[in-house]
C-alpha positions in Angstrom: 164.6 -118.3 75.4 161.3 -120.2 75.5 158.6 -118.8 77.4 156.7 -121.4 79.9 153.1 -121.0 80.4 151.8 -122.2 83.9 148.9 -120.7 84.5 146.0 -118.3 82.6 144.5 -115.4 85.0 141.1 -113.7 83.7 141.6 -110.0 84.9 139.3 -107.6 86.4 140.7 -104.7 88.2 144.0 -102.6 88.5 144.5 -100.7 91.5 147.4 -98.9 93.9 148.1 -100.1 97.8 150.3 -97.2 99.4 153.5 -99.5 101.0 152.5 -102.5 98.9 152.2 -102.2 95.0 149.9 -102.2 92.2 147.4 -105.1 92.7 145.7 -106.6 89.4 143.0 -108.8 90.8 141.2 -111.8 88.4 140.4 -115.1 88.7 142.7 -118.1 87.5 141.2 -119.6 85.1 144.3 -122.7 84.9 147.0 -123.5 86.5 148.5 -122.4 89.8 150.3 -118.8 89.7 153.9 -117.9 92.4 155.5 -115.3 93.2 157.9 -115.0 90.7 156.5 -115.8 88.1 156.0 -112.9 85.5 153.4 -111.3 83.2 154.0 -109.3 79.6 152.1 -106.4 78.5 152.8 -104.6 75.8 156.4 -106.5 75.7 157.2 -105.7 78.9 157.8 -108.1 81.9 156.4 -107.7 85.2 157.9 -110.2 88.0 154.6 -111.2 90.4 155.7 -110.2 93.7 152.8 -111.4 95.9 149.6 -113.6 95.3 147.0 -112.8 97.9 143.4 -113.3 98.2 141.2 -110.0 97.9 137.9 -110.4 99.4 134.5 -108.6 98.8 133.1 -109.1 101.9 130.0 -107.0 101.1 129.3 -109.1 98.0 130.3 -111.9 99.3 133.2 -112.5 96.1 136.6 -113.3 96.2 139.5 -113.1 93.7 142.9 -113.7 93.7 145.4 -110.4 93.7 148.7 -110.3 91.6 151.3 -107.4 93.7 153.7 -105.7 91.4 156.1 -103.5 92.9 156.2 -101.1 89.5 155.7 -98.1 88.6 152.4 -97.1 88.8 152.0 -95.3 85.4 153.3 -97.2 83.3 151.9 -100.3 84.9 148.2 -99.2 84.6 148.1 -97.5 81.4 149.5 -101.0 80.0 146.8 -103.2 82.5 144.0 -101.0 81.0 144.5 -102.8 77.7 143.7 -106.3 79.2 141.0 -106.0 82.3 138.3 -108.6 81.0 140.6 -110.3 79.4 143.0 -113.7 80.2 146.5 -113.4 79.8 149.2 -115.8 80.8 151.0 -116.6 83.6 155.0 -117.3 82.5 158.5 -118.4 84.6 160.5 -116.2 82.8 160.5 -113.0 82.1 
């Protein structure tokens, strides 16, 4: 199955909400990103949950948050191989 890129997200930061997830905040560099839509890192497939806005009030930034209801482990050992970088932003897993 082909993959479809739709959008391409510069990452940043990796972090755990208690209740919600594991957030990977970046910017979107192109295209428009869903929930639903799915990242790979290191071959596997995350499913984006939640897009949300994640606001630095004190430094008066924003970026855009990707919520992954994973495993927390495994999810940020793979995410610390691409923070900096842009990955892409597929339909299917």
């Amino acid at each position: 199955m082909l993959l479809s890129t739709v959008a391409q997200f510069k990452t940043s930061k990796c972090f755990s909400i208690v209740g919600i997830g594991q957030v990977l905040t970046g910017n979107i560099i192109e295209g428009v990103i869903d929930a639903g839509y799915y990242i790979q890192l290191d071959g596997i497939s995350y499913k984006i949950d939640s897009v949300e806005a994640v606001d630095y009030v004190s430094r008066g930034e924003s970026e855009t948050g990707l919520i992954f209801d994973v495993a927390p482990n495994e999810f940020q050992t793979s995410v610390a191989n691409v923070l900096g970088q842009i990955i892409s932003i597929t339909t299917l897993p």
